[in-house]
N, C-alpha and C positions, 0 to 999 in steps of 0.2 A: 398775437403773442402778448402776456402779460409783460407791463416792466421790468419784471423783475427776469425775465427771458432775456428781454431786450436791451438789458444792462449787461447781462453774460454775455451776448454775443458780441461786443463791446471789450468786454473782457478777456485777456490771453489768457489758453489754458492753465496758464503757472496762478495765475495771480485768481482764476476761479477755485483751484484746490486748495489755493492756501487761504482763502476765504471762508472756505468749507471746515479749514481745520479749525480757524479761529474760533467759527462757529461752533465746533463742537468743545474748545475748549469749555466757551464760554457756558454752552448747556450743562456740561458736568460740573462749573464752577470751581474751573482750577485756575487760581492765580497764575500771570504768568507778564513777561516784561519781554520784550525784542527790542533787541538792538541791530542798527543800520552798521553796515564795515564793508569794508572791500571784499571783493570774492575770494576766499579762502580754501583752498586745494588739499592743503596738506595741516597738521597739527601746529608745524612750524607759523603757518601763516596766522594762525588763529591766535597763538602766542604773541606774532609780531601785532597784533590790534588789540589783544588783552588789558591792557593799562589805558588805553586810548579809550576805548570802551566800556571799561567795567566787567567785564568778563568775569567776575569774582563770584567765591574762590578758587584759586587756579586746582584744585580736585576736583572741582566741578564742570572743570573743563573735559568734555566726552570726545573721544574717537569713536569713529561706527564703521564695521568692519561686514561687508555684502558677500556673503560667500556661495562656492556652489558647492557640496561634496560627490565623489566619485559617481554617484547613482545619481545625481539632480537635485536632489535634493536642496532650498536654500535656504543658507540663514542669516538674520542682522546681526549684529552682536555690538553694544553697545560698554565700553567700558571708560577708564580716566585714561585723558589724552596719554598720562607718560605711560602711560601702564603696556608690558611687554609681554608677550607670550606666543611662541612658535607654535604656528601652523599645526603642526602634529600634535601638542598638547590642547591645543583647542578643540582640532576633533574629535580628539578621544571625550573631554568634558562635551560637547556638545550631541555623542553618538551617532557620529557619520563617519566615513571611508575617506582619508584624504582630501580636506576641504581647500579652497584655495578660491583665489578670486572670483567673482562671479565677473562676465561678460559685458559690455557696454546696452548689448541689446535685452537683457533680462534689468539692464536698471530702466530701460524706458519702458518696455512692457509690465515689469511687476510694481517694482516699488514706483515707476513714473517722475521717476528725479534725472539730473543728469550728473554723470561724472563728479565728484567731490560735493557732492547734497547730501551722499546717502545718510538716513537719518530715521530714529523711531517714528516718528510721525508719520513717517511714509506708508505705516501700515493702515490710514484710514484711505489710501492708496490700491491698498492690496486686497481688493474684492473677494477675490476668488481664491484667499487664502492658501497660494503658493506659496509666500515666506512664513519663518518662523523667526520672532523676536525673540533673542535672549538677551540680558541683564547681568552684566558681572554686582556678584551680590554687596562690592562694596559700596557701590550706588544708592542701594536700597534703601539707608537712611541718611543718604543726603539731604541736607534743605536747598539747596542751588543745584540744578545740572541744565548747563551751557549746550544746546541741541539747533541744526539749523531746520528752521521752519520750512523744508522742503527746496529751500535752494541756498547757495552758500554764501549770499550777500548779507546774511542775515541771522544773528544768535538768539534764541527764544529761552528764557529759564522757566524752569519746573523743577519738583523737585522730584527724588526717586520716586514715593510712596506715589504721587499723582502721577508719574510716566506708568505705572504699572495700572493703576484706575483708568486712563487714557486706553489703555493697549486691552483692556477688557471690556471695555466699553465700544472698542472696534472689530470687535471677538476674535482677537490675538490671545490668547491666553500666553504671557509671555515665560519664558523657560528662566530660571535663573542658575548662573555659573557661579562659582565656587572656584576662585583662581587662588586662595590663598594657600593650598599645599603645593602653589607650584616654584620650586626651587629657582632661587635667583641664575643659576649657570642656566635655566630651560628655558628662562624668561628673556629671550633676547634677537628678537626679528631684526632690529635697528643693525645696519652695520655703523661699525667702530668709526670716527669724522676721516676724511679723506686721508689718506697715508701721507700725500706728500703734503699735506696743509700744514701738521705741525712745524716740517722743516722747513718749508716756506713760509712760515709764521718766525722761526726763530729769531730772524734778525728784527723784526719787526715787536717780537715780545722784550729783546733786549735794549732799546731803542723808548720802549715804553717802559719799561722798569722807571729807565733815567727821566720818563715824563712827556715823554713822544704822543703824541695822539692821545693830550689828555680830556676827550670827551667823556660824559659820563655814560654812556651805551655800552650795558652790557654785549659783548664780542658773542656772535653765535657761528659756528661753524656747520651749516644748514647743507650736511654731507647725506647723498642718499643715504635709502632706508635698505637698499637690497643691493645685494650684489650682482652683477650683468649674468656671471656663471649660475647662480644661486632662483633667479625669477627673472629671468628676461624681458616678461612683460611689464611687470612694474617698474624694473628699472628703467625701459623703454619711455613708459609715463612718466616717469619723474622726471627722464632727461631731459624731455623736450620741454616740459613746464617748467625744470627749475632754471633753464637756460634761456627764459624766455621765448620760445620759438612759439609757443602752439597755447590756445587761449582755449576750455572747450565752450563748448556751446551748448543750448536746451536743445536741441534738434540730433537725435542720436546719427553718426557719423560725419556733422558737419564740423568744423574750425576754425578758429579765426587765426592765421594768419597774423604772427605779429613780426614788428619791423624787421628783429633779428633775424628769421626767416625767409621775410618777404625777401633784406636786402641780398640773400642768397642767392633765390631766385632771378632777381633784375641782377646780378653776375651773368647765371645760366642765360639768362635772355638775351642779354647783350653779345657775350659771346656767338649766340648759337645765331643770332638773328643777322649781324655783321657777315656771317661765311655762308649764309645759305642769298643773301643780297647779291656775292660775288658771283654764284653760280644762277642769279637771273632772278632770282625767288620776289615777287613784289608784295608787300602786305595790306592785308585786307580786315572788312567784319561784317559777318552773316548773321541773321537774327537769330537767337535761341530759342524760338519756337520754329515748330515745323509741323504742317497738319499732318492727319494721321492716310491721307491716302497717299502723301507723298513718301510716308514712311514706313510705308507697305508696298512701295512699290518694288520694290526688291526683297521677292521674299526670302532666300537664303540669309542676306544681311539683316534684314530685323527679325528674321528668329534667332540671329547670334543675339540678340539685344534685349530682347523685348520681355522677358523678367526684369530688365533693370530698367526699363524706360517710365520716368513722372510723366504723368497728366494732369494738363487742368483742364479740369471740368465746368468749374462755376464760376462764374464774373459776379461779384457780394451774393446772394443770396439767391440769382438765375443760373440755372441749368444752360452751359453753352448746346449749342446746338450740335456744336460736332469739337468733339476732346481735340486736346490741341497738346504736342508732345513736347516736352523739353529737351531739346540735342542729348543723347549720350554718344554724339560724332555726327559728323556733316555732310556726311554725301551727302545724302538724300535733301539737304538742304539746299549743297548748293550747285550740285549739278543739274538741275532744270535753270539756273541761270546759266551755265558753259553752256549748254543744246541753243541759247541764243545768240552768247555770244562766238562760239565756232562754228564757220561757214565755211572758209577757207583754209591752205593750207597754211598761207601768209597769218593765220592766225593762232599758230602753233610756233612756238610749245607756248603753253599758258599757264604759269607756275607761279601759284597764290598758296601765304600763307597767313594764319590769322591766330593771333594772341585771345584765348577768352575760356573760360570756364564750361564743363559738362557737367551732367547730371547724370549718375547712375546708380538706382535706388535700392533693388530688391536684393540684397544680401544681408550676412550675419556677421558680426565680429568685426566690424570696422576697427580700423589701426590708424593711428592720425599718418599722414602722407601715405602710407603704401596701400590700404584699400579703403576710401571715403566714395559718400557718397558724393560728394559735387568736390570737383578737384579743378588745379588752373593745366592748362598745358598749350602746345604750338601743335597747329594742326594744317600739315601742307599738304596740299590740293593742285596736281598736275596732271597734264593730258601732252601729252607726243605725237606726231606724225606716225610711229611705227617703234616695233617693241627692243630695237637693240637703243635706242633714245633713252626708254623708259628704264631700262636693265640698269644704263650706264647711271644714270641716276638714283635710283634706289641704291646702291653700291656707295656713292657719292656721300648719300645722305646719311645712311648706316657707319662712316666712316666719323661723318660730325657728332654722331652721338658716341662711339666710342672715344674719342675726343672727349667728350662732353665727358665722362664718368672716370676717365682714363688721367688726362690733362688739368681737368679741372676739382674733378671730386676725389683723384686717387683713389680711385675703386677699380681696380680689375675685371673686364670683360671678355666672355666669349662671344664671336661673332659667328655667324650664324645661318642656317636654314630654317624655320617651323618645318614640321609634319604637316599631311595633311590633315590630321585629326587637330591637331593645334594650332594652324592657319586662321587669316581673317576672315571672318562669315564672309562672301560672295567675293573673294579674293581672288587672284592668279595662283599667288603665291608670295607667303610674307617670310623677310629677314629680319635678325631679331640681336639684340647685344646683351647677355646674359651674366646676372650678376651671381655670388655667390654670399652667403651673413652664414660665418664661422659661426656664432654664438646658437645659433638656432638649427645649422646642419641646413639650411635650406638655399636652393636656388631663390631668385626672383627675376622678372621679367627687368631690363631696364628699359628698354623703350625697343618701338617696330618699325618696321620701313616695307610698305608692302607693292608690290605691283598686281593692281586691280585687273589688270587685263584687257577685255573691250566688254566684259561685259556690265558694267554699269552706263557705258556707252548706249548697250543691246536696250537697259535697262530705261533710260531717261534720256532716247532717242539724239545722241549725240554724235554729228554727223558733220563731215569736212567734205572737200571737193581737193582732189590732188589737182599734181602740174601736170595729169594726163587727165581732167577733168571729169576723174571715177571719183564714185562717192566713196567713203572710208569711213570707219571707226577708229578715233581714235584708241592710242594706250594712256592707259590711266594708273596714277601714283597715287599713295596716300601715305602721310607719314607722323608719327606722334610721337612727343616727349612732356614727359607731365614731374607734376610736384614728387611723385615719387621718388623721384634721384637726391632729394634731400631727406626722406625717409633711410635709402638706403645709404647712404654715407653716413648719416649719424648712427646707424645699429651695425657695421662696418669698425666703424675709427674709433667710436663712443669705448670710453671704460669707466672704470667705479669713483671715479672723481667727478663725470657729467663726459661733455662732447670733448670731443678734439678734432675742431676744424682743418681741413688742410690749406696751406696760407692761400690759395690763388681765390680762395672763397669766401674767406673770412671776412665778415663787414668790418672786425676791424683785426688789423692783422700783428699790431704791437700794441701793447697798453702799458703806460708809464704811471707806476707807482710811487709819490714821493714819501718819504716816511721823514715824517717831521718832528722836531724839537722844538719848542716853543720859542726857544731864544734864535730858531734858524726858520723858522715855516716860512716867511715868505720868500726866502733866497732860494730855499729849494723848490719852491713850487712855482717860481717864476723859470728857474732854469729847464724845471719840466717841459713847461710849456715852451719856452727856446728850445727842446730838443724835439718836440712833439712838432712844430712848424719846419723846422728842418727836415726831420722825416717825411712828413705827408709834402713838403716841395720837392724832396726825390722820389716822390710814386708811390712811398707807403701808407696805407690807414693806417692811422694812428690817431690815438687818443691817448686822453689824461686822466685819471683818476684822484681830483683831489679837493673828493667828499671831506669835510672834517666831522662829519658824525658817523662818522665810522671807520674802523681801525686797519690799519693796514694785515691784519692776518684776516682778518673779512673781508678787507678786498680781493684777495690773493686769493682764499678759495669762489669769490663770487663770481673772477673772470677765469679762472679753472673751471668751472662750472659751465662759462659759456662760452669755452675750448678756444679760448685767443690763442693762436701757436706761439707767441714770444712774449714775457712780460719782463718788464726793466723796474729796477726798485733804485731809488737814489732817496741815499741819506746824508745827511752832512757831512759825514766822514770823506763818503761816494766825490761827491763835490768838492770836496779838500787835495781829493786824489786823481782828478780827472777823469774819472769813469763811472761807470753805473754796471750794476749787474742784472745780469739776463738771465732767463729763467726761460726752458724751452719745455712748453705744455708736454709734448709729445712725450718725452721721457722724466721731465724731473729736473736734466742735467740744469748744471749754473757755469757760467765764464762772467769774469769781470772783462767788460772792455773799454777802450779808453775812448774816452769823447771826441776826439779829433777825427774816429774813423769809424766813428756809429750807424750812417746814411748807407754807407759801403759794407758793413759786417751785418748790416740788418738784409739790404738786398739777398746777400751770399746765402745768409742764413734762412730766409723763409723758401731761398728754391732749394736746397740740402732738405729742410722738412720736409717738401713736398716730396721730392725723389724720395725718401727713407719710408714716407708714408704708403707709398704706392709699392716699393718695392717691397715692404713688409706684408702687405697686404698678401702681392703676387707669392710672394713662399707659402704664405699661410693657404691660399687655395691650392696650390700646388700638391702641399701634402695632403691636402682634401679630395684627390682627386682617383679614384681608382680606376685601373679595367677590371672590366669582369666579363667573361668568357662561358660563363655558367648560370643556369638560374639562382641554383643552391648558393652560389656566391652573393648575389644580388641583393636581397631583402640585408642581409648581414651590414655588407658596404654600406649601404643605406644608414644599418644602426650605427655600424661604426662613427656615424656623422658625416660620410663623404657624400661628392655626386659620382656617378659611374656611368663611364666609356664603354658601351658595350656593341661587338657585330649586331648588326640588325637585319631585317628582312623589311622593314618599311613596309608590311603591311597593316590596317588599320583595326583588323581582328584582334591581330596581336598585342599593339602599343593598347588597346583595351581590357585585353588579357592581363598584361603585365602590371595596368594600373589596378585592374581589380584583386588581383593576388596577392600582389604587395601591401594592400592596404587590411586586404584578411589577414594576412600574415601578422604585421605590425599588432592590429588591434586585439589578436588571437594571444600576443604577447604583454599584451599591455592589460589588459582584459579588457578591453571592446569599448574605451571611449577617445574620443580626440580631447585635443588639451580645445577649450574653448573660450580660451579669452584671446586669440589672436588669428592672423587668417592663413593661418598652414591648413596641409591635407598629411591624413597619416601615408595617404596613395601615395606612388611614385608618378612621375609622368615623365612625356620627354620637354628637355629643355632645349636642345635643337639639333641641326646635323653639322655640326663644326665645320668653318671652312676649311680647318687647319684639321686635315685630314689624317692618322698616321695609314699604313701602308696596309691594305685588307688583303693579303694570301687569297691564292684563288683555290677556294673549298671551305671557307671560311663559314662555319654555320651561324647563324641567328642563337644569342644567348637563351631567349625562350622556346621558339617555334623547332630549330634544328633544322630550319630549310638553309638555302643559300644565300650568306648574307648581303646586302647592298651600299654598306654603308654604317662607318661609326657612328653612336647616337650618344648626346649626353643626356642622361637621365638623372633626377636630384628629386626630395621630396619638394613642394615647393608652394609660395606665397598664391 
């Protein structure tokens, strides 16, 4: 290898490309200056670093806009950060069919940026000439345009005349748009700042008039850009980023995990880990490698798996000798340890379960929590004497996850049977807690609980001795609940102001805002924090807000944004009066209450949230929910947005039949493509066989087949 190899392999892909672009800057001899800033998501964040920076002039400041239209077609589109223009008048200037976001997995494969980088540069990226750079023409004769040099820690100037010598120089010939006939009423993606922000701003604008929170920072109200009904998926991304939950990352489908989230999770765990301890559960940690004969040893289960299963191959720069898989689930891991340790009957039941991360790689369209490739989850691992043991258990365990979605995240569940088209690869037979996301018409899975049977037993020779000294197979369990459940709660409860947590979840479940006067800020913000210490000693999170560089209508929509179910605003007046006002995320409403009985009206008040959260929820899928009796009814229910109850015949020809119809049907209507920035199917499928049965008439035909039916099925398009 030459050094100069040997320096690249040294080097991470990001920082080899962006070497490569410098490089070519510097061949064509175009000035240009970067600056270092925090990572930058959205326009807003690039503004909040502008002065800090230098970022001048703020026209120069660019948005870039990665789109895909109807046909596949994709394009960059580079214009001024403020600058507005709806989707539809774009693609007409640009001559495509319905253009709209392009996918996570077309920004790693084409332009090779990740998530909030996309950027002109990226076309010395684009080899093979799949994107098309255009140029809003008022750019053209800029002397500054503010661009990230392929990731977004980072602002690179140029000016228009050299971005367009750039992008011919990497044989983009780039398009330029002409936005200036488009009328100010057409020009307007941005939704209007959060509805209830003003009103929640008011007392806090009148308060400042008088000289309240006299910082000099300008007040931004940093309200999404889309509406949940209007773009689902973006507003999905916004939510999670502006609420701090979710960080992305260069590695298309993975995430970081931030506090706000994590501390979600450690709720979820603690609960779920305390009640599965009472029912005997001990926990454990298996390695996350697994060789590849062990995980072939079952071959119905790893051909459920095995498009999605990483290898590694090479130890630095050596070919291992035999690939070595990364868990996307553990049997296979860790049942040749049970085959040693069950001998006897005395060593049954053996019910292990273990906190840690999987890997599952080969898919499209990752969605942060609901389909990633490496996600966290609890994965319990059980073996029984005999199968009414195992039964009663799976039941047991399926009951803690409805719980879990039910009790904890206000999410309404169906409980459940799989199909066996739907079942776990080399399964018994798996039960399942089935969620429903109004916003999107779609089911999704919330978590499984399966009984394996004996054949993983058959499988990795696991073998007991009863108390009539016959040898036996054990019954085996397996059961999973992952990050997902905080995916689905927030595209659930979330609406156009950010999340709205339900309290038993929320890291912090009251936030006390002091809104101050100069000649009062320390009395009130001492009082805060006296009422802040009195709450969290009766059992509530609770926190205090009391930044002084930033103003109280900022804060209001900041912790709106990051769905606290109760906020308390105390002004001087408030504190003249003995009470503080409450402010409940969920709707809006406001009550003044009085400080004597705050510890006691806060308890009351975050379980009333929670009940109203859940119970709203449940009407909402209720009217979501059809029978259908017909086929001709079926595809319809579907459009309508519901799931559908239909007689079934439970054979496996058919629930095949009906998914491949349904999704002719659909795309027949749509004209033939899926929406693909998210991880729906236009198909139907089944979601499971409810336990809660209604009453099936005998003669009852099958909605599709017309034979005799066996049983209600819920069917939903779905994640």
């Amino acid at each position: 290898e030459s050094v100069a190899e040997e320096c690249a392999c040294k080097m991470s892909e990001l920082e080899v490309r962006k070497a490569a672009l410098f490089a070519k800057l510097t061949e064509l001899a175009i000035p240009n200056v970067t600056k270092s800033h925090k990572q930058c998501f959205t326009c807003e964040d690039v503004e909040s670093v502008a002065e800090e920076c230098g970022l001048q002039p703020a026209s120069g400041r660019c948005k870039n806009m990665f789109l895909k239209s109807k046909k596949g077609d994709l394009f960059c589109f580079t214009t001024q950060a403020q600058a507005n223009c709806d989707m539809k008048t774009l693609s007409k200037k640009l001559g495509a069919a319905e253009c709209r976001f392009a996918g996570d997995e077309y920004l790693a494969s084409v332009l090779k940026v990740v998530k909030g980088s996309v950027t002109p540069f990226a076309a010395i990226n684009d080899t093979e000439k799949k994107c098309t750079f255009a140029i809003d023409k008022i750019l053209v004769d800029q002397k500054t345009l503010w661009v990230h040099p392929l990731h977004n820690d980072q602002s690179t100037s140029i000016s228009g005349e050299d971005l367009i010598k750039f992008l011919k120089a990497v044989d983009h010939e780039p398009v330029i748009i002409d936005l200036s006939d488009v009328p100010p009423a057409a020009a307007g993606t941005a939704a209007p700042a959060a509805k209830s922000a003003p009103k929640a701003a008011d007392k806090a604008k009148k308060e400042k008039d008088s000289g309240a929170e006299a910082s000099g920072q300008k007040e931004t109200l940093l309200a999404l850009s889309v509406k949940k009904e209007d773009d689902f998926a973006t507003w999905y991304s916004e939510v999670i980023t502006r609420s701090e939950m979710i960080d992305y990352y260069d590695i298309s489908g993975c995430y970081i995990l931030r506090p706000w989230s994590f501390s979600i999770w450690e709720i979820i765990q603690k609960f779920f880990d305390d009640e599965i301890k009472k029912l005997g559960v001990q926990g454990c940690y298996f390695p996350m490698f697994v060789s590849q004969r062990a995980l072939e040893a079952e071959k119905d289960h790893i051909e459920g798996f095995s498009p999605e299963v990483a290898w590694v191959t090479k130890s630095g720069q050596s070919e291992l000798e035999h690939p070595i898989a990364v868990r996307p689930t553990s049997e296979t891991i860790m049942y040749p340890a049970f085959a040693k340790w069950i001998r006897s009957h005395r060593d049954l039941p053996l019910k292990l379960n273990q906190w840690c991360n999987v890997v599952r790689w080969e898919f499209k369209n990752p969605t942060p929590f609901i389909r990633t490739r490496e996600f966290l989850w609890q994965e319990g691992h059980t073996a029984h004497a005999g199968l009414e043991a195992a039964a009663t258990e799976v039941l047991d365990i399926l009951d803690l996850y409805r719980r879990v979605y039910e009790d904890l995240l206000a999410v309404p569940v169906v409980k459940g049977k799989k199909t066996e088209v739907e079942k776990f690869a080399g399964g018994f037979y798996t039960t399942t807690v089935e969620a429903f996301i109004p916003a999107t018409s779609r089911g999704i899975q919330g978590a499984t609980s399966h009984c394996l049977g004996q054949n993983f037993g058959k499988m990795f020779h696991i073998e007991f001795e009863d108390d009539k000294g016959q040898k036996q197979i054990p019954w085996q369990n397996s059961w999973g609940l992952t990050t997902r459940t905080i995916g689905v709660m927030v595209m659930v409860h979330g609406d156009n102001q950010g999340l709205v947590l339900p309290p038993r979840i929320a890291p912090t479940q009251v936030v006390i805002i002091p809104v101050v006067y100069k000649d009062s800020a320390q009395a009130v913000v001492d009082k805060a924090a006296e009422l802040a210490a009195a709450l969290r000693a009766a059992g509530v999170r609770c926190e205090t807000d009391a930044r002084g560089n930033y103003t109280a209508g900022w804060k209001y929509n900041h912790w709106e944004q990051k769905g606290v179910p109760i906020r308390l605003e105390l002004g001087p007046k408030d504190l003249a009066a003995g009470q503080v006002r409450m402010v409940r995320r969920l709707d809006g409403s406001k009550e003044d209450v009085p400080l004597a009985i705050l510890p006691q009206k806060m308890a009351l008040e975050l379980e009333l949230i929670q009940h109203r959260m859940l119970q709203r929820a449940r009407e909402e899928r209720a009217g979501r929910t059809r029978t259908v009796t017909k086929w001709e009814e079926f595809v319809p229910a579907l459009d309508a947005g519901c799931m559908a109850l239909t007689p079934f015949c439970d054979e496996k020809e058919w629930e095949e039949a009906a998914k491949k119809r349904s999704k002719e049907e659909k795309l027949a209507a749509v004209g033939g493509e899926e929406d693909d920035r998210s991880a729906v199917s236009a198909a139907a499928k089944t979601l499971c066989i409810p336990f809660d049965q209604p009453a099936l008439a005998e003669g009852t035909a099958c909605f599709i087949s017309g034979k005799p039916a066996k049983c209600w099925v819920l069917w939903g398009r779905s994640y």
